[in-house]
PQR file with spaces between the fields and no chain letter, atoms N, CA, C, O and H, PARSE charges and radii, in Angstrom:
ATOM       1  N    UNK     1     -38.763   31.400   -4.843 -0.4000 1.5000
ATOM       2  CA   UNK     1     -39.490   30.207   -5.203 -0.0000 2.0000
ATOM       3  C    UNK     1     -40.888   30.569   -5.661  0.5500 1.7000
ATOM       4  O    UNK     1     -41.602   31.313   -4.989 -0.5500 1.4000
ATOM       5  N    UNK     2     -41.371   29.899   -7.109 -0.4000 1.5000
ATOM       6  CA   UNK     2     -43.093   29.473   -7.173 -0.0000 2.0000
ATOM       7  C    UNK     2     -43.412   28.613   -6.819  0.5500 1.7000
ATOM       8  O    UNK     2     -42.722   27.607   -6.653 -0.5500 1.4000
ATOM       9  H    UNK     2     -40.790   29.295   -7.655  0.4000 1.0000
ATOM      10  N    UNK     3     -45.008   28.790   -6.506 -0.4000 1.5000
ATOM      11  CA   UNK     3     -45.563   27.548   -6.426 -0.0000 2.0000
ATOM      12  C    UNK     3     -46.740   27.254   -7.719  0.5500 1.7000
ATOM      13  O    UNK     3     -47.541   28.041   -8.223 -0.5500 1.4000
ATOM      14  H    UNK     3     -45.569   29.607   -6.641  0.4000 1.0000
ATOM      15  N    UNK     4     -46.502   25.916   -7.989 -0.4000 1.5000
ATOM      16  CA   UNK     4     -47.897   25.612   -9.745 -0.0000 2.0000
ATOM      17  C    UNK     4     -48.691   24.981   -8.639  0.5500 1.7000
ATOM      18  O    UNK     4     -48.244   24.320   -7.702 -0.5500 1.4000
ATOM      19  H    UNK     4     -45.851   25.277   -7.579  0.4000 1.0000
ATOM      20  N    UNK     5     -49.933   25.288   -8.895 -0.4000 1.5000
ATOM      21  CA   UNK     5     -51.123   24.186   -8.755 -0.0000 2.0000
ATOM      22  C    UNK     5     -51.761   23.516   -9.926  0.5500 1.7000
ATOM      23  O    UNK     5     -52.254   24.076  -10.905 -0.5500 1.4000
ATOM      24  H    UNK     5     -50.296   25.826   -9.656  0.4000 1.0000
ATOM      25  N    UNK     6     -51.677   22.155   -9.669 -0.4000 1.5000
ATOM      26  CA   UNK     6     -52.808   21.611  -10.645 -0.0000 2.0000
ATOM      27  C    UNK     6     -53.868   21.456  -10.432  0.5500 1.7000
ATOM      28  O    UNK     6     -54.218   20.672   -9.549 -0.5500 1.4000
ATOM      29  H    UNK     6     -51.277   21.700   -8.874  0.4000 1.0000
ATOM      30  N    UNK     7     -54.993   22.352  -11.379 -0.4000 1.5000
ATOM      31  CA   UNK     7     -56.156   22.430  -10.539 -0.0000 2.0000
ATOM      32  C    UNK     7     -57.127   21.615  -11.026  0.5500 1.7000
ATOM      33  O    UNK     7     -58.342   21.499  -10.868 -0.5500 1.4000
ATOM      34  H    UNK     7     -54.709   22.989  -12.095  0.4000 1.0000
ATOM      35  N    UNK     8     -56.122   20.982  -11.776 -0.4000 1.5000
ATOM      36  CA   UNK     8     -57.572   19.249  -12.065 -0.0000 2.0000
ATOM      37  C    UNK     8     -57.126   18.248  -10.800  0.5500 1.7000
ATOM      38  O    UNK     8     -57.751   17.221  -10.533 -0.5500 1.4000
ATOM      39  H    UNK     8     -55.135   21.076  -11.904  0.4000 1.0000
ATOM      40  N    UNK     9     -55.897   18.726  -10.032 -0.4000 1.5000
ATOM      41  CA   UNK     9     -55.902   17.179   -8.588 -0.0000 2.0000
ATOM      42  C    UNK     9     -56.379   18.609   -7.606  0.5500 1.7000
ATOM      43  O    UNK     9     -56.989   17.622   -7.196 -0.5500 1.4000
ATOM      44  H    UNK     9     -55.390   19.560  -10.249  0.4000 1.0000
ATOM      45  N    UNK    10     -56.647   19.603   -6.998 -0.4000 1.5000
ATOM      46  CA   UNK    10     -57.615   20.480   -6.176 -0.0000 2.0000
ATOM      47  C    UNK    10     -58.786   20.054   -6.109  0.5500 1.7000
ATOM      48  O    UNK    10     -59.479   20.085   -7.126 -0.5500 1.4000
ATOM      49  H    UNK    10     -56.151   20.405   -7.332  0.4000 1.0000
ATOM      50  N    UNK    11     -59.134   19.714   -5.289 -0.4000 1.5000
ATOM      51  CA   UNK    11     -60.337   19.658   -4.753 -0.0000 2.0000
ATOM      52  C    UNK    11     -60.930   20.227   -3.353  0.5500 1.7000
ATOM      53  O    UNK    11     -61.753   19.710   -2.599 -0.5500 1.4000
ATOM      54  H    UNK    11     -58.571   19.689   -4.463  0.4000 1.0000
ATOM      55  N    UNK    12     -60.010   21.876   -3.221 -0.4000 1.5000
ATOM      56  CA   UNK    12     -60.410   22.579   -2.634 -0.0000 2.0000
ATOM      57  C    UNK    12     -61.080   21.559   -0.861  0.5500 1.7000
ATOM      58  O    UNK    12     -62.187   21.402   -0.345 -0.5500 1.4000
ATOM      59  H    UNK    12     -59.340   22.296   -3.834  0.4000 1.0000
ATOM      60  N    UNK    13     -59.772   21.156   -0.542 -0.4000 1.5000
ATOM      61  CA   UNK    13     -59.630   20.916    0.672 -0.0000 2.0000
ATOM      62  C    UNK    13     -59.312   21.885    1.815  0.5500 1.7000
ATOM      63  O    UNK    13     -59.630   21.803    3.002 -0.5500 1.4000
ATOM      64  H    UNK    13     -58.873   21.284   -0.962  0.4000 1.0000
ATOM      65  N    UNK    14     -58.559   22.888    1.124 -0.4000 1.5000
ATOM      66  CA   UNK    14     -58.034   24.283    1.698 -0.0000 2.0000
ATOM      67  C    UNK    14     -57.378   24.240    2.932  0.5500 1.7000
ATOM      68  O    UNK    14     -57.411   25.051    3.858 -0.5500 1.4000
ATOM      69  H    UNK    14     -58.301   22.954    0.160  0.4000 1.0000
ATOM      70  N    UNK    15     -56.493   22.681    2.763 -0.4000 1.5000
ATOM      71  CA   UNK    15     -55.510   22.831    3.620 -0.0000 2.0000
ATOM      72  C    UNK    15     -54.398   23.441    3.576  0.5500 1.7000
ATOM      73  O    UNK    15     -53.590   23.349    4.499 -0.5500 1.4000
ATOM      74  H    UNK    15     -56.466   22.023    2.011  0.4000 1.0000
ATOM      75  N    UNK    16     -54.221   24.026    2.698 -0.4000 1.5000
ATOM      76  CA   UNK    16     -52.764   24.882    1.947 -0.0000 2.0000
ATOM      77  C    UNK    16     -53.551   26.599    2.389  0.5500 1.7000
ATOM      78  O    UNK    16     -52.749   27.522    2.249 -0.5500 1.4000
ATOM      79  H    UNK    16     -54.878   24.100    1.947  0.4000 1.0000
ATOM      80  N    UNK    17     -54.264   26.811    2.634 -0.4000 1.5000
ATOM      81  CA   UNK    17     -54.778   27.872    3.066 -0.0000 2.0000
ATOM      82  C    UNK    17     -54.466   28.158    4.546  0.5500 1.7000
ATOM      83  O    UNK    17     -54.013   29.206    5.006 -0.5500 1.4000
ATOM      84  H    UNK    17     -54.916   26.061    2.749  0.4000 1.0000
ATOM      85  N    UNK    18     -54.884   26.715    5.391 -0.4000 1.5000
ATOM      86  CA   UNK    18     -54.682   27.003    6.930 -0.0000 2.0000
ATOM      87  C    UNK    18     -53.144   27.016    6.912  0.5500 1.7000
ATOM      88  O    UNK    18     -52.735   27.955    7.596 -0.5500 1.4000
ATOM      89  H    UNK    18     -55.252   25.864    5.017  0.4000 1.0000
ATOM      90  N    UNK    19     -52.084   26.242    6.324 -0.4000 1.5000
ATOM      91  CA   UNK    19     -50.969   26.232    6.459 -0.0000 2.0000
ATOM      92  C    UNK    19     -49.927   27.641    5.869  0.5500 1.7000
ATOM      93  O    UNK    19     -48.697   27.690    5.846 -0.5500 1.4000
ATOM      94  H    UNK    19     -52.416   25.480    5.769  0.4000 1.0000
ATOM      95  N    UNK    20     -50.643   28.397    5.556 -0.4000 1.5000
ATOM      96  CA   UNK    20     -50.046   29.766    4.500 -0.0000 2.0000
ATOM      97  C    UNK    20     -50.710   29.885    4.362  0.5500 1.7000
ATOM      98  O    UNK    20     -50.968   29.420    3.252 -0.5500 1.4000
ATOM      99  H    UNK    20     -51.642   28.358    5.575  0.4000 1.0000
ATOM     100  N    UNK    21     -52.046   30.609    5.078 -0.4000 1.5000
ATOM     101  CA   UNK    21     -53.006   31.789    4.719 -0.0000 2.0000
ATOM     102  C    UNK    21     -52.308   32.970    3.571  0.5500 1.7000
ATOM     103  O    UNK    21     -52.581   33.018    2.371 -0.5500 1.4000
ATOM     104  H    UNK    21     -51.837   30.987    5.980  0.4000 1.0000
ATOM     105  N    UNK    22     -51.582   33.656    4.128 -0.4000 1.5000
ATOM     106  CA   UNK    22     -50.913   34.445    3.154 -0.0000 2.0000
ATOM     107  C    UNK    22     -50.242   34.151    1.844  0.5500 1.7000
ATOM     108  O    UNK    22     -49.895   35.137    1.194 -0.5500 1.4000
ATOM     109  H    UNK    22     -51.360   33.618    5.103  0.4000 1.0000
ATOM     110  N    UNK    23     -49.951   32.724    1.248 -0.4000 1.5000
ATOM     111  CA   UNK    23     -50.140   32.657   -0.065 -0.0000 2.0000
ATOM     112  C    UNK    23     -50.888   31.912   -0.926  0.5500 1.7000
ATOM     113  O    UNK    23     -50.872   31.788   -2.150 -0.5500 1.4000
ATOM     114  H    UNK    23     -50.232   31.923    1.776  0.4000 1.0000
ATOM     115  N    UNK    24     -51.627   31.384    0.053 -0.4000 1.5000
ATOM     116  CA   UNK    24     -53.120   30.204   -0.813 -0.0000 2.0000
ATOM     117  C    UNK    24     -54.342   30.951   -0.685  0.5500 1.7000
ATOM     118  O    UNK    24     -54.339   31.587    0.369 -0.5500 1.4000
ATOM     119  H    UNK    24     -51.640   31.485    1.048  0.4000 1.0000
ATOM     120  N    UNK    25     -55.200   31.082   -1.245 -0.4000 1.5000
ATOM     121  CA   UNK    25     -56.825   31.101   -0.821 -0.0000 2.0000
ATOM     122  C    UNK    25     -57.676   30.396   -1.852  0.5500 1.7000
ATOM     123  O    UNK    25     -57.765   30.604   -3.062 -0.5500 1.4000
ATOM     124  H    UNK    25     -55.202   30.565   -2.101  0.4000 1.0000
ATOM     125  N    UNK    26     -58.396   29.340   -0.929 -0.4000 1.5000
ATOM     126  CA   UNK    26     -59.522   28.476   -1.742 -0.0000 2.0000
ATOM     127  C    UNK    26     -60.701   29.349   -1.127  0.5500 1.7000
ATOM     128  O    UNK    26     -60.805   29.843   -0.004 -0.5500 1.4000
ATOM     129  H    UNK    26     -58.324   29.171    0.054  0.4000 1.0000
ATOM     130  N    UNK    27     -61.591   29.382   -2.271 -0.4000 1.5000
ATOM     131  CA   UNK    27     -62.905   29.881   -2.180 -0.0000 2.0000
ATOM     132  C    UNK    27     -63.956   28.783   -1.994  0.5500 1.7000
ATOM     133  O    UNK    27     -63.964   27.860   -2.809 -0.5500 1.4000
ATOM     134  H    UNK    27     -61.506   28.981   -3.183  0.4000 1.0000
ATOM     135  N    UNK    28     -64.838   28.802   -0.999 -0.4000 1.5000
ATOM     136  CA   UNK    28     -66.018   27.907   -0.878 -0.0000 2.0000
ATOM     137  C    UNK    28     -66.134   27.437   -2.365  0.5500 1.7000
ATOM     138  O    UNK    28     -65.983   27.933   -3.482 -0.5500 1.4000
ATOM     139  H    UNK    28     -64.832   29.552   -0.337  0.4000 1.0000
ATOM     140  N    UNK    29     -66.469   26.266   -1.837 -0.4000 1.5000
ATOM     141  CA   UNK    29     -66.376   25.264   -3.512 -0.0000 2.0000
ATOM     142  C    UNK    29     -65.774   25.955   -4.726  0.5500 1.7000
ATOM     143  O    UNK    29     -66.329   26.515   -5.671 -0.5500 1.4000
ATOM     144  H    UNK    29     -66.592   25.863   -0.930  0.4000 1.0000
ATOM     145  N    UNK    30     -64.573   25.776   -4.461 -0.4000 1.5000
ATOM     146  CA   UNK    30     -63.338   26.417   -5.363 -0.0000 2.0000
ATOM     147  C    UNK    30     -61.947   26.029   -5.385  0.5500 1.7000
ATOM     148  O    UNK    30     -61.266   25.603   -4.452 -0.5500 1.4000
ATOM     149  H    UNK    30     -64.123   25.321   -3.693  0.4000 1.0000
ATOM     150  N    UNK    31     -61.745   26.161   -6.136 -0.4000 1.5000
ATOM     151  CA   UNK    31     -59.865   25.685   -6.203 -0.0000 2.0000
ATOM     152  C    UNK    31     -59.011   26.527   -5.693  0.5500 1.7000
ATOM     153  O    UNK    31     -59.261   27.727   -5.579 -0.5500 1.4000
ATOM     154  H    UNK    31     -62.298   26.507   -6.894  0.4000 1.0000
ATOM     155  N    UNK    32     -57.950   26.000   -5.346 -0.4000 1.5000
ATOM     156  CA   UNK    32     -56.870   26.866   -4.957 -0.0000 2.0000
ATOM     157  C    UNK    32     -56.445   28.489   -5.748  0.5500 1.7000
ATOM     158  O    UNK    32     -56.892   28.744   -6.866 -0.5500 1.4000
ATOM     159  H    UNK    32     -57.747   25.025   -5.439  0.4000 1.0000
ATOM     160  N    UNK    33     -55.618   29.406   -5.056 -0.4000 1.5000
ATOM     161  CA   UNK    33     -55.427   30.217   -5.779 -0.0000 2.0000
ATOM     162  C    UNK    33     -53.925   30.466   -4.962  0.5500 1.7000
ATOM     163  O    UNK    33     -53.703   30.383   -3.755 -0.5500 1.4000
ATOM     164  H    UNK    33     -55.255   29.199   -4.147  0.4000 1.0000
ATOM     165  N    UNK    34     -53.028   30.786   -6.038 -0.4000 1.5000
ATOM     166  CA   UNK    34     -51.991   31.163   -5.316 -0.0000 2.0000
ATOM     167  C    UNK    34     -52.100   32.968   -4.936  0.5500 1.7000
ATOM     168  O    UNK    34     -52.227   33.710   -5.911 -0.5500 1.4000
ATOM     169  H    UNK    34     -53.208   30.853   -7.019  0.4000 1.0000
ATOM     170  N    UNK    35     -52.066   33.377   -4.033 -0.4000 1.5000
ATOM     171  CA   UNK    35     -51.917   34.506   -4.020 -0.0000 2.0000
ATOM     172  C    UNK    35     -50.111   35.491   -4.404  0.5500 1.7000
ATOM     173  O    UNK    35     -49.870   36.651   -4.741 -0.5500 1.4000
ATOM     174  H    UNK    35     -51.963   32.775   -3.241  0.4000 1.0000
ATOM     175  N    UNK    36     -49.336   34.434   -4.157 -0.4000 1.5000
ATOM     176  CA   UNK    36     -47.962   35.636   -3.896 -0.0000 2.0000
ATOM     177  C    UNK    36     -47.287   34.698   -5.170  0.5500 1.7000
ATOM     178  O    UNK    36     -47.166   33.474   -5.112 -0.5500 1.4000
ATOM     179  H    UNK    36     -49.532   33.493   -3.883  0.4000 1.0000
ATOM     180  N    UNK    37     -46.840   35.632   -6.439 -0.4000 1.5000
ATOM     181  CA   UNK    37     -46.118   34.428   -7.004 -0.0000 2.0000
ATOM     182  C    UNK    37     -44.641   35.814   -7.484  0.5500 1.7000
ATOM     183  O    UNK    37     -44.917   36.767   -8.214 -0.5500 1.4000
ATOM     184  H    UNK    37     -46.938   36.626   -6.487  0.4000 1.0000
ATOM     185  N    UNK    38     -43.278   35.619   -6.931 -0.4000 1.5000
ATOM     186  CA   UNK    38     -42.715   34.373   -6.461 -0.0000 2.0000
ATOM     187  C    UNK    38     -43.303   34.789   -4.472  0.5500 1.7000
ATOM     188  O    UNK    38     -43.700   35.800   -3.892 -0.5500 1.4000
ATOM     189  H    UNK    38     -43.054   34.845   -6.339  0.4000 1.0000
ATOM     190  N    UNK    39     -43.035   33.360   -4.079 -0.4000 1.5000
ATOM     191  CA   UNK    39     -43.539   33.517   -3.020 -0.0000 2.0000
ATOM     192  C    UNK    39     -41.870   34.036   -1.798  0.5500 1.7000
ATOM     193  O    UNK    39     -40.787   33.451   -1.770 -0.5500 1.4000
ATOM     194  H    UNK    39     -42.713   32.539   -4.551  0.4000 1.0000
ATOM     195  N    UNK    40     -42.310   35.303   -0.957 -0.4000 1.5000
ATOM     196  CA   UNK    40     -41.300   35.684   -0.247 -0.0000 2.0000
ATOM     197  C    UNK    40     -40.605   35.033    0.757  0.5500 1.7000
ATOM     198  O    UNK    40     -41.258   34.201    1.387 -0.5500 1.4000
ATOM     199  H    UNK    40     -43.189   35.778   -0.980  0.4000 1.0000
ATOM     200  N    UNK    41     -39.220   35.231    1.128 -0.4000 1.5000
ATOM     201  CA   UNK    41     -38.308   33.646    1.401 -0.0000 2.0000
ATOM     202  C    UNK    41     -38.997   33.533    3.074  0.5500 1.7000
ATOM     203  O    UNK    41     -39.272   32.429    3.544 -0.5500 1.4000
ATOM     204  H    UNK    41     -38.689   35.907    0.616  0.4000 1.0000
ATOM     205  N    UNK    42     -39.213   34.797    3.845 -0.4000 1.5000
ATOM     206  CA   UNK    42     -40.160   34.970    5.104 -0.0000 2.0000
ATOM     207  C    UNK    42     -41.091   33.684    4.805  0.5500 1.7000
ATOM     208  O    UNK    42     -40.695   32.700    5.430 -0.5500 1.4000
ATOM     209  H    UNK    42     -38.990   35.694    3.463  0.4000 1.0000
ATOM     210  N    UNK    43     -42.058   33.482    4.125 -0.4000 1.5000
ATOM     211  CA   UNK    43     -43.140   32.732    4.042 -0.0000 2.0000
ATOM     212  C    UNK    43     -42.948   31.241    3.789  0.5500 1.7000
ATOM     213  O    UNK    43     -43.750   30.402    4.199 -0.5500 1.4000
ATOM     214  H    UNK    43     -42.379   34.281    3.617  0.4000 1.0000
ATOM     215  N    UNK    44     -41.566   30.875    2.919 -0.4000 1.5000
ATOM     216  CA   UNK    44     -40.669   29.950    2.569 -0.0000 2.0000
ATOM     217  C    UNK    44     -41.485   28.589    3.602  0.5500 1.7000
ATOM     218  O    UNK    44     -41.999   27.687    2.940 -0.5500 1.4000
ATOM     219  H    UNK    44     -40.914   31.557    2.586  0.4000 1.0000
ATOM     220  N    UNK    45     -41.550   28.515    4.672 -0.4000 1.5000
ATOM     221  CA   UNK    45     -41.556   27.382    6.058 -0.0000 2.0000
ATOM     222  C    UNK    45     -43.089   26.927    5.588  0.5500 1.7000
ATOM     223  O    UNK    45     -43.393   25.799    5.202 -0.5500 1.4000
ATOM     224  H    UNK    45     -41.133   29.248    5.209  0.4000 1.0000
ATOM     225  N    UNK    46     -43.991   28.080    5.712 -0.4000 1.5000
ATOM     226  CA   UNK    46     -45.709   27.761    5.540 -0.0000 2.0000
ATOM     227  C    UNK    46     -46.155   27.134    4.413  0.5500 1.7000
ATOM     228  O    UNK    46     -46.883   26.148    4.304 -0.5500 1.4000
ATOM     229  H    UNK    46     -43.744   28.997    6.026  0.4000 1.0000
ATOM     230  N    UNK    47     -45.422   28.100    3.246 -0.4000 1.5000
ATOM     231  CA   UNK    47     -45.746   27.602    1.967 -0.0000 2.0000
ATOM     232  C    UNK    47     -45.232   25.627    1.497  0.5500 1.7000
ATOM     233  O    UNK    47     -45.835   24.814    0.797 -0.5500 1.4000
ATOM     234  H    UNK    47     -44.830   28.901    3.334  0.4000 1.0000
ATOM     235  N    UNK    48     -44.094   25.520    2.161 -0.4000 1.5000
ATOM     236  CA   UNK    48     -43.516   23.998    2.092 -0.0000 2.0000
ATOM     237  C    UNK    48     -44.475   23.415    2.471  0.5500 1.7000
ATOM     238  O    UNK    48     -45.253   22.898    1.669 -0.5500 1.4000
ATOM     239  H    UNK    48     -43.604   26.180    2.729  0.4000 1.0000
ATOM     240  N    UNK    49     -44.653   23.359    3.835 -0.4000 1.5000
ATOM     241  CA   UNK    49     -45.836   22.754    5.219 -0.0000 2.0000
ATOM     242  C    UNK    49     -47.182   22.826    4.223  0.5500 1.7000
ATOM     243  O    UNK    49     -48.023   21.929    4.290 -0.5500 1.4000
ATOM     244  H    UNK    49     -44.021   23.779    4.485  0.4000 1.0000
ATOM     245  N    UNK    50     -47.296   23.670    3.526 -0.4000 1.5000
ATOM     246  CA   UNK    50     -48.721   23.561    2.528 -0.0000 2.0000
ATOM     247  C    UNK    50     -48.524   22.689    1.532  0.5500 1.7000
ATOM     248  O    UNK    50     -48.996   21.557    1.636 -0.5500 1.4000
ATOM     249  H    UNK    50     -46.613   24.398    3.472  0.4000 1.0000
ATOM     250  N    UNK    51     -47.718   23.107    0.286 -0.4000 1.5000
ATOM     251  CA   UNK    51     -47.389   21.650    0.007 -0.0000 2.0000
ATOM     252  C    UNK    51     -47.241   20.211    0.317  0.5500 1.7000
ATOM     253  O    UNK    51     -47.563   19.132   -0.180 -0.5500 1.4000
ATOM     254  H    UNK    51     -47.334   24.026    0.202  0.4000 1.0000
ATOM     255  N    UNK    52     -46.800   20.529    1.046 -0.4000 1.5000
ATOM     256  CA   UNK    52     -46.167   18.948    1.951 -0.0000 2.0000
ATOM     257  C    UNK    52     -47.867   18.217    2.103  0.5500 1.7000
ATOM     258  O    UNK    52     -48.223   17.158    1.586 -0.5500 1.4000
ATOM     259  H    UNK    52     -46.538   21.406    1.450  0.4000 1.0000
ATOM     260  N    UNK    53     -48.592   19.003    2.832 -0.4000 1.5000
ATOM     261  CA   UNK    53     -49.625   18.530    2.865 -0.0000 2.0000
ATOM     262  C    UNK    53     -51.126   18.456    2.596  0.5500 1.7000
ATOM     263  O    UNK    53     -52.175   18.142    3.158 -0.5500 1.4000
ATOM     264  H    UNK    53     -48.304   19.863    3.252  0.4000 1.0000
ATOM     265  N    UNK    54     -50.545   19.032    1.139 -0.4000 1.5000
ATOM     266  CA   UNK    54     -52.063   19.077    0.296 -0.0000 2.0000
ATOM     267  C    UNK    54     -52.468   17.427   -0.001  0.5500 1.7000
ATOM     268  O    UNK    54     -51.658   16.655   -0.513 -0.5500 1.4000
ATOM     269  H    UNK    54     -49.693   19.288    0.683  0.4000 1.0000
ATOM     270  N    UNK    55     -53.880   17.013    0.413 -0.4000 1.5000
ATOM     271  CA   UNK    55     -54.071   15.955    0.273 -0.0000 2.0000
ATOM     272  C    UNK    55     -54.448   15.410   -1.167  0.5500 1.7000
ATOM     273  O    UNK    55     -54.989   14.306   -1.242 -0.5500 1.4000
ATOM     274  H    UNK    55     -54.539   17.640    0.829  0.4000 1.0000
ATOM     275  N    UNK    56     -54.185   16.137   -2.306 -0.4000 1.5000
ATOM     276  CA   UNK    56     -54.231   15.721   -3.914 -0.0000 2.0000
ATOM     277  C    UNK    56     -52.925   15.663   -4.362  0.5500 1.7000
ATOM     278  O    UNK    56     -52.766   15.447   -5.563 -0.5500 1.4000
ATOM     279  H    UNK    56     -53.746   17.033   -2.245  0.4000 1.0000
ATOM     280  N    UNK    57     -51.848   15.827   -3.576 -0.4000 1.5000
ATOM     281  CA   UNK    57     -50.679   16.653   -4.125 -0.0000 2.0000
ATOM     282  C    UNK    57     -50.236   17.050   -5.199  0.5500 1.7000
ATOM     283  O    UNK    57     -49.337   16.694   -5.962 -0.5500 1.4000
ATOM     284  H    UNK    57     -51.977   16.003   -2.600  0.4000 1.0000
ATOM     285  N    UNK    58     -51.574   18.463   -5.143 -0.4000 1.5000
ATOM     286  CA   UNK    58     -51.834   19.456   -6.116 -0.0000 2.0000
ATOM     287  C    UNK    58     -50.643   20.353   -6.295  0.5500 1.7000
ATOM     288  O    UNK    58     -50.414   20.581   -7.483 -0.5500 1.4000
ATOM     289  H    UNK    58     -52.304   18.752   -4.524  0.4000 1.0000
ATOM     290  N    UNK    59     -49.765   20.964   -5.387 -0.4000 1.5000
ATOM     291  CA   UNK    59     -49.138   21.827   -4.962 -0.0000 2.0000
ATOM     292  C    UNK    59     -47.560   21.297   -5.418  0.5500 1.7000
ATOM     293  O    UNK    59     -47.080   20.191   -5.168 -0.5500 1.4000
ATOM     294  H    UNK    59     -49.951   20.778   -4.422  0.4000 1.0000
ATOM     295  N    UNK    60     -46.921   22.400   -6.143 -0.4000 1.5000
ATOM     296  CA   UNK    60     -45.296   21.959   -6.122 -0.0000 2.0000
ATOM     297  C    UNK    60     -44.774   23.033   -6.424  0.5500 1.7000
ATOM     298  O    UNK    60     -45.224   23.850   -7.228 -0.5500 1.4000
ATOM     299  H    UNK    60     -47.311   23.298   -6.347  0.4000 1.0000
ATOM     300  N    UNK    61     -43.310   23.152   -5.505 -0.4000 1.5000
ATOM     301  CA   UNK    61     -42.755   24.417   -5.761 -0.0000 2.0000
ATOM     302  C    UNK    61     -41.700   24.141   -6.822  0.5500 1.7000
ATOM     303  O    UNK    61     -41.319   23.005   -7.104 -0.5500 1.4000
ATOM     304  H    UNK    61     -42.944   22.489   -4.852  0.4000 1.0000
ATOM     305  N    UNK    62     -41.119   25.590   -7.559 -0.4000 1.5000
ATOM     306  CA   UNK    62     -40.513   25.528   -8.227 -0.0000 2.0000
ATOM     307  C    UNK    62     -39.591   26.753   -7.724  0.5500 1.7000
ATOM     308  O    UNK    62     -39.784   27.864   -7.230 -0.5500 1.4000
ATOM     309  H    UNK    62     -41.428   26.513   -7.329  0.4000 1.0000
ATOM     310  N    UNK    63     -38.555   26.011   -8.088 -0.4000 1.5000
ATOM     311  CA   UNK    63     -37.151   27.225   -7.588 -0.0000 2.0000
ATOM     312  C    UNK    63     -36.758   27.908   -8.798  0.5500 1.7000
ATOM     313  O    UNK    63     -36.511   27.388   -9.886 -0.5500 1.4000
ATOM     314  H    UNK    63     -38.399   25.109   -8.489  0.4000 1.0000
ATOM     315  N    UNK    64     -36.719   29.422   -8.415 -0.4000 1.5000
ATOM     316  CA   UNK    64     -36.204   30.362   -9.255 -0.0000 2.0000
ATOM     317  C    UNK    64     -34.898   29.806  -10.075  0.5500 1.7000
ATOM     318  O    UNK    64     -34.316   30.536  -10.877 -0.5500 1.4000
ATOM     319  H    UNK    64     -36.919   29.845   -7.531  0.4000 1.0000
């Protein structure tokens, strides 16, 4: 699986960061960044839970 961000609805809430540290990182006043793209099926649970609850719902995965 990927994940797209749209980084015109980010507004670097960086709740997708606490939920999957290991494949988000927002930078102090900054947008999202995906770190892992495709993201590994291990990480699969965090990365959803980040999506699920980005409060712009910036975040959407896309299946291989």
């Amino acid at each position: 699986m990927r994940i797209e961000a749209d980084l015109d609805l980010c507004q670097g809430h960086a709740m997708c960061s606490m939920e999957a540290p290991d494949v988000f990182e927002v930078p102090k006043h900054g947008v999202v960044r995906v770190l892992l793209d495709p993201v590994p099926e291990d990480l699969r649970p965090d990365a959803e839970a980040a999506v699920k609850y980005c409060p712009t719902q910036a975040l959407r995965i896309v299946e291989d």
